[in-house]
C-alpha positions in Angstrom: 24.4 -26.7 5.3 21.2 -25.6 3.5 18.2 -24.7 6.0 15.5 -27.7 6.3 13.0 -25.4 7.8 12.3 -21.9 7.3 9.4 -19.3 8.7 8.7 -16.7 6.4 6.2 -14.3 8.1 5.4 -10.5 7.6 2.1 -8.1 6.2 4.0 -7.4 2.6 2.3 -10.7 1.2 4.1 -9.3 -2.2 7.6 -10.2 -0.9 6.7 -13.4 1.1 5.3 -14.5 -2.2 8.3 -14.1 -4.1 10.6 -16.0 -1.7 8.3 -19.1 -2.1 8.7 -18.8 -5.4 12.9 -18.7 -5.3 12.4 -21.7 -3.1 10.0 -23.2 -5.8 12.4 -22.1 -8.7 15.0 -23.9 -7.0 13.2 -27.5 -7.4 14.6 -29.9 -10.0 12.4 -28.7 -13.4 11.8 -32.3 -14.2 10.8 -34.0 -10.9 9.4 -31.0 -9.3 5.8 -31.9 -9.1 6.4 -35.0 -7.4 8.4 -32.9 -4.6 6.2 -30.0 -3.7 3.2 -30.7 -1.5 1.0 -27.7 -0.3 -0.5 -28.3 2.8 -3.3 -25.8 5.0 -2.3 -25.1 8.6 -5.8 -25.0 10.4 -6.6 -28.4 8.4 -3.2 -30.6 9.1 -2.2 -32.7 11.8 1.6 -31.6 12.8 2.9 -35.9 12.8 1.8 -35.4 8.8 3.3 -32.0 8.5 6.6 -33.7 9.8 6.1 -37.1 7.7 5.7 -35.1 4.6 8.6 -33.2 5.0 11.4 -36.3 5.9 9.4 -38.5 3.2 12.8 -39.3 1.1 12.6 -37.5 -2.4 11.5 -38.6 -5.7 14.5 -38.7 -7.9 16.0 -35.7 -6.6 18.2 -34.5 -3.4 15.0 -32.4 -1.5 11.4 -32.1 -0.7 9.7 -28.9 -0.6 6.3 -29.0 1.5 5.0 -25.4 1.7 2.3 -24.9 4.8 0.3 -21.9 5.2 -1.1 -20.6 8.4 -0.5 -23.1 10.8 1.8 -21.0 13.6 -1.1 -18.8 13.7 -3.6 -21.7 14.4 -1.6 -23.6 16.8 -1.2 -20.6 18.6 -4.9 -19.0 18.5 -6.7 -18.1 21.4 -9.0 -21.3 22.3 -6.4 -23.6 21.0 -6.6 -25.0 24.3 -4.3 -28.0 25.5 -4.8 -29.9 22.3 -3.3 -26.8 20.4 -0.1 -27.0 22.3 0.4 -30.2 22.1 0.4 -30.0 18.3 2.6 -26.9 19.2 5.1 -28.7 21.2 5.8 -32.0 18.9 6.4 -28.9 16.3 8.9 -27.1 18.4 10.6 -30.5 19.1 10.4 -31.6 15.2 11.8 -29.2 13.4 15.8 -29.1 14.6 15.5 -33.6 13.5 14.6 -32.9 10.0 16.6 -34.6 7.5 19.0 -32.7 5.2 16.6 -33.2 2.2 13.5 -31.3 3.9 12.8 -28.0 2.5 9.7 -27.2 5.1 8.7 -23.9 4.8 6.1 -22.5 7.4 4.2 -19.4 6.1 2.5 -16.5 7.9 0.6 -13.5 6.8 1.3 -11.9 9.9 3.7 -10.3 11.8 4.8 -13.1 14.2 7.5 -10.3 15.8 5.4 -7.0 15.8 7.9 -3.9 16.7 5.4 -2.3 19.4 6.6 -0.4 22.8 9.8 -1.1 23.3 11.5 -4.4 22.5 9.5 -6.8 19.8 7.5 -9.2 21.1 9.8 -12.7 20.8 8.0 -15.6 19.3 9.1 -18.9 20.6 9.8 -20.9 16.5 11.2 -17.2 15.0 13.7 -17.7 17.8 14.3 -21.6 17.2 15.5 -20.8 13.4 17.6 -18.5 14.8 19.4 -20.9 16.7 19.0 -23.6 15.0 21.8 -25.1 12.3 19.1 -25.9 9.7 17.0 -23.1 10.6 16.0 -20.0 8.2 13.3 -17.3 9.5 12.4 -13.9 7.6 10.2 -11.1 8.3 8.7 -9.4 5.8 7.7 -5.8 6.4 6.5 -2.4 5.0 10.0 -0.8 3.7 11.6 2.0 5.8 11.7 4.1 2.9 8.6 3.3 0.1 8.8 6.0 -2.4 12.9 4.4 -3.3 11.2 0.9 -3.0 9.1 1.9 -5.3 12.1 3.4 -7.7 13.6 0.1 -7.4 11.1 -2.0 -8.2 10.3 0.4 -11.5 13.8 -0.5 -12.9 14.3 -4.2 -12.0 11.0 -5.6 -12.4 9.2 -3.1 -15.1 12.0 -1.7 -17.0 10.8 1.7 -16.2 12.1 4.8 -14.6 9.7 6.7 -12.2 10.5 10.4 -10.5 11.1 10.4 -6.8 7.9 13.0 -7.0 5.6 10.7 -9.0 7.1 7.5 -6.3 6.3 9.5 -3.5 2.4 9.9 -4.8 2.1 6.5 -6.0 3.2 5.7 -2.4 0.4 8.0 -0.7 -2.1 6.5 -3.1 -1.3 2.3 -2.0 -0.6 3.6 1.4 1.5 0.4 2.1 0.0 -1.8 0.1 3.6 -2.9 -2.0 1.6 -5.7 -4.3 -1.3 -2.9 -5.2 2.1 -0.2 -5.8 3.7 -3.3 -8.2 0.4 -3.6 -10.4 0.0 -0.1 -10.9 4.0 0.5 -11.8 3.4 -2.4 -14.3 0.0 -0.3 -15.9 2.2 2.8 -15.4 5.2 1.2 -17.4 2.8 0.0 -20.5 1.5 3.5 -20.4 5.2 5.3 -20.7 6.4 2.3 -23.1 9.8 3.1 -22.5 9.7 6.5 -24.5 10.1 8.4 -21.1 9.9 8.2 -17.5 6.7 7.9 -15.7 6.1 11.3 -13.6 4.0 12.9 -11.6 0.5 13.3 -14.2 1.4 10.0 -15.2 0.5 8.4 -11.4 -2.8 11.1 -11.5 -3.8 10.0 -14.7 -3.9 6.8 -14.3 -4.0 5.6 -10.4 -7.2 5.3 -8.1 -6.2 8.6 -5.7 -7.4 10.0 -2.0 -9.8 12.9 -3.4 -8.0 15.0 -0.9 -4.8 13.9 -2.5 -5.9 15.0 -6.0 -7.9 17.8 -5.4 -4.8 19.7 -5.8 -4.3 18.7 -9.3 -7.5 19.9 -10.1 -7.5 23.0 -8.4 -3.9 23.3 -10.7 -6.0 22.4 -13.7 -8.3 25.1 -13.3 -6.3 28.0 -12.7 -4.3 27.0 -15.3 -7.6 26.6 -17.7 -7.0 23.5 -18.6 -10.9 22.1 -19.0 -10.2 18.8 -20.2 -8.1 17.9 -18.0 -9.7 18.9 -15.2 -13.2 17.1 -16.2 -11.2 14.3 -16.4 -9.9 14.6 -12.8 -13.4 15.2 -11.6 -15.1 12.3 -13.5 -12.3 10.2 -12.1 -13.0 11.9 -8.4 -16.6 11.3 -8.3 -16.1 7.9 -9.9 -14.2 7.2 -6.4 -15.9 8.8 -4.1 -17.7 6.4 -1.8 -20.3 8.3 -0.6 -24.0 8.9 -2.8 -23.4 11.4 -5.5 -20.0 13.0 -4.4 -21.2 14.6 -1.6 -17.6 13.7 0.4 -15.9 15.3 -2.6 -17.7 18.1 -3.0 -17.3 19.2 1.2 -13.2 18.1 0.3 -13.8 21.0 -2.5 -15.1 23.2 -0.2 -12.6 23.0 2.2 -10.0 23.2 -0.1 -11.3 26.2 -1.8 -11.9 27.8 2.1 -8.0 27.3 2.5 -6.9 28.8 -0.7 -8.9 32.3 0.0 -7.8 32.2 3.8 -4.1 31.7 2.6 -4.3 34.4 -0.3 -5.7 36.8 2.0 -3.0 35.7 4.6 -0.3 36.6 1.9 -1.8 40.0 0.8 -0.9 40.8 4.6 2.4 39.2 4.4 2.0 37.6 7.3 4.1 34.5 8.8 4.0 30.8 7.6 3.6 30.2 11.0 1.3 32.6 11.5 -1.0 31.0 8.7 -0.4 27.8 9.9 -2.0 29.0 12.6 -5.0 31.0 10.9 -5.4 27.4 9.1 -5.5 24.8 11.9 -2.4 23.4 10.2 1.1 22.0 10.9 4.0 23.9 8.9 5.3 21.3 6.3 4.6 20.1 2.2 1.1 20.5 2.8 1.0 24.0 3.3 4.0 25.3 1.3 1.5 23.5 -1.6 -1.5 25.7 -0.2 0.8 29.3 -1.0 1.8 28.0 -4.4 -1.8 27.4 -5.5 -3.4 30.0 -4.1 -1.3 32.8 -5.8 -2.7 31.3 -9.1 -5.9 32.7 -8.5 -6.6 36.8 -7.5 -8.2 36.9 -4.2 -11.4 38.6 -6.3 -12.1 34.7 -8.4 -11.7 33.3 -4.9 -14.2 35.5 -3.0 -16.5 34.7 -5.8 -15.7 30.9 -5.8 -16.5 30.8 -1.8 -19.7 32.1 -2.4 -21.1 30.0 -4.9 -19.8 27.0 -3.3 -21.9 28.0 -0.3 -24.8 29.0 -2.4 -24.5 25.5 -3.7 -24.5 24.1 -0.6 -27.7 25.7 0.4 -29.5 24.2 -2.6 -28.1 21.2 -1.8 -29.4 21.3 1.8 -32.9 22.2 0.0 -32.6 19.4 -2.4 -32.4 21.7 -5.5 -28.9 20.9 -6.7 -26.7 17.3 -6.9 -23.6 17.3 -5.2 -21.9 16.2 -8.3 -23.6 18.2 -10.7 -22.3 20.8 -8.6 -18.9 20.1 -8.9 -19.5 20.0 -12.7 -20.9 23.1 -12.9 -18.1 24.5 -11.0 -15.3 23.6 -13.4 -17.3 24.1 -16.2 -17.6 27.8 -15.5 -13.5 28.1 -14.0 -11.8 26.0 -16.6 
């Protein structure tokens, strides 16, 4: 027996929104208007939300009525006894359907959030799990988002994308799977099937965390690469929310303080742990990244970098140099 009522709930509004749309897909082509109704939770009465969805169908064997929102508002605080009546004649409504209702009840939320301990049970989750007819679905954040990602390049974009270059477009839409699906589609156009997309591919063209990219330019510039690493910084300061790049430039700074701090560690061979320590960081990618870029420069060009990012931030403090013009200046004379 096909479900006549389904909860689909969850934060990846992506995959919730692709459901509904296998549920639409599965309407009659040619009498599907007249058997789809969209109704808003916080605006509908629950008698008309059950009359719409046992009204007999036009010319076909279902009825699809779609409504958004309305567990959350029959449940909200101030609902009062009003709200649980309407929540009650629900609860009781839903197992009588007839076998040609399709009601689908839709939630942007988490009705089941995983917190301390056991999840939090919701009272209609639980009824379509018991329930004959019943159908419920929780759409969440996938455990593993960089092979999400991977997926999603080959079935829906045609593309193939490096487990490095996933892992970076992950950290950039930092859960946000229907932001990561519109950049893999800008990222596919940009490949055009002549190669996979990689790494310089997601920095080249994806909105980044400065701190996230200031690696790449510190890469660009010991490497003497000048365009490219203009082109990192325009992007950088493009980004940066704060007036003139001033967040960038102290993310700079601190960067550039870590790379002489971990050359100088190495010149003394000391432990990873033991810089780790120096550092005020935790062992891990972060760090191992930190060794590999700082042997790229001589401790000398670093030493003279430190000091004319803190001449720069004197003039800065004295309102005789811009932030960003700064940062310019800087890669200008490196790269």
């Amino acid at each position: 027996m096909p479900p006549t009522f389904y909860i689909l709930h969850g934060t990846q509004e992506l995959l919730l929104e692709e459901e509904l749309q296998k549920l639409r897909a599965r309407m009659p082509a040619d009498t599907g208007d007249f058997n789809i109704t969209e109704l808003d939770g916080p605006t509908v009465r629950v008698a008309e939300v059950l009359n719409q969805a046992s009204t007999s169908p036009f010319l076909a064997s279902q009825r699809l009525v779609i409504v958004r929102g309305l567990l959350a508002w029959l449940g909200r605080r101030g609902a009062g006894a009003a709200g649980k009546r309407e929540a009650e004649a629900l609860y009781e409504g839903l197992p009588g359907l007839p076998p040609s209702a399709r009601l689908v009840l839709v939630e942007h939320r988490d009705l089941e959030p995983a917190g301390r301990g056991r999840p939090r049970r919701n009272r209609f989750v639980q009824l379509a799990q018991q329930e004959a007819g019943g159908y419920t679905r929780a759409f969440r954040l996938p455990q593993d988002v960089p092979a999400w990602i991977q997926r999603r390049a080959r079935a829906r974009h045609e593309a193939e994308i490096s487990r490095g270059a996933a892992m970076a477009l992950a950290e950039v839409t930092r859960g946000d799977l229907r932001r990561a699906d519109n950049e893999l589609h800008k990222l596919a156009s940009y490949v055009d099937g002549e190669r996979g997309i990689d790494e310089e591919d997601v920095a080249l063209l994806t909105p980044w965390v400065a701190e996230a990219r200031t690696f790449d330019l510190t890469d660009a510039l010991a490497e003497r690469r000048a365009r490219r690493a203009q082109e990192l910084l325009q992007q950088m300061l493009a980004e940066d929310s704060s007036s003139d790049g001033l967040i960038l430039f102290a993310t700079v700074v601190t960067h550039f303080r870590r790379l002489l701090l971990t050359r100088e560690h190495l010149l003394l061979q000391g432990s990873a742990q033991g810089m780790a320590q120096s550092l005020g960081l935790r062992p891990g990618r972060y760090l191992n990244k930190l060794q590999q870029q700082a042997q790229q420069f001589e401790l000398a060009d670093l030493e003279a970098i430190h000091r004319k990012l803190q001449a720069d931030d004197l003039a800065m403090k004295t309102g005789r140099l811009r932030p960003g013009l700064a940062l310019e200046l800087l890669v200008a004379a490196l790269a």
